[in-house]
N, C-alpha and C positions, 0 to 999 in steps of 0.2 A: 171396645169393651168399656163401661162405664161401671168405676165402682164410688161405691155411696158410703162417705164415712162422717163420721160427728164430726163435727167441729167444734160444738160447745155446747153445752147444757146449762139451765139456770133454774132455781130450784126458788117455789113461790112456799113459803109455811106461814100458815096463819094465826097468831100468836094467840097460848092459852091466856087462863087466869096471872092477870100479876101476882110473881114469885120474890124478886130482889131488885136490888141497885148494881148500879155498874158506874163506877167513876173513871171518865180519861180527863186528858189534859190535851190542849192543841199545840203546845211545845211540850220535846222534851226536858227541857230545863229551864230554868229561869237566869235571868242577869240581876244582881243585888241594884237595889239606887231607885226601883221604882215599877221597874217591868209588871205587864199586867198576862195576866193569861186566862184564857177562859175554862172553865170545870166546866163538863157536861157529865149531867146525872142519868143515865138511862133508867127506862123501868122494863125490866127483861122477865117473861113466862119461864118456868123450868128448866125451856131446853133452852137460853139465852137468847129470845127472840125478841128485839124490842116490841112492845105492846104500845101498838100506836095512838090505841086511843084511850089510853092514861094519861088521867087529871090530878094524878096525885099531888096533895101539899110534901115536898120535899126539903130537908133541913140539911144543909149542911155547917159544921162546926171544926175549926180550926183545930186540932190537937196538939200538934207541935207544932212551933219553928217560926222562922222571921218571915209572916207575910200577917197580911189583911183582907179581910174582906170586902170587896168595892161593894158589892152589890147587898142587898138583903141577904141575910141567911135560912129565909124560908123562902122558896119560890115554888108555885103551882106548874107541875109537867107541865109543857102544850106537845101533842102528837106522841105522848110517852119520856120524852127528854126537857130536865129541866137544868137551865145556864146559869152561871153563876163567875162572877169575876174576882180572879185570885192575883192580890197585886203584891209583890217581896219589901223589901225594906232594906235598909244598907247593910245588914248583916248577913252573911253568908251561910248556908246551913240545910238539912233537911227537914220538907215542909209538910207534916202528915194531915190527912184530910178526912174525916167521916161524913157519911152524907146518909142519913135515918129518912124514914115513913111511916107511917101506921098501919101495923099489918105484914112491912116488907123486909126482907133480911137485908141490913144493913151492907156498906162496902166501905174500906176504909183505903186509902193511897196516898204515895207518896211522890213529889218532884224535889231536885235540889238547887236551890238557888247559890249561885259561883260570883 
């Protein structure tokens, strides 16, 4: 007797009108003295789907705490996510992050530098 069961499923959506930003970080934490990390800005449709082919000019701006900004603070999305390089300073602390566009609901985030 053969029986037939799932095994997985994968789920394609194809993303509406740009709605917001989404900020991560590719560490969790920073190390104070220089450490760099990279911000990525998504540009996500309503239902949190990145919108791959947003060209948005994306800003982001330092709000608190001991770091710097390596890179420009405007970068233009490519494929919906736009990069940005967050680098700490000797001071230990938490480092709050906004990241604006025209038209799209802001996101704001935080990592802490030890």
């Amino acid at each position: 007797m053969l029986f037939l069961m799932v095994a997985t499923t994968h789920i394609v959506r194809t993303p509406a009108s740009a709605a917001s930003l989404d900020i991560r970080f590719d560490l969790s934490e920073l190390k104070t003295g220089g450490d760099i990390a990279f911000v990525y800005v998504s540009v996500l449709d309503a239902n949190g789907t990145v919108v791959s082919n947003a060209s948005n000019l994306i800003s982001l701006n330092i709000i608190s705490g001991p770091a710097t900004l390596v890179s420009p603070n405007q970068v233009q999305a490519e494929a919906g996510i736009a990069t940005f390089l967050l680098r700490s300073t000797t001071e230990p602390g938490l480092i709050t992050v906004q990241a604006t566009a025209s038209t799209l609901s802001s996101d704001t985030a935080t990592i802490i530098s030890r």
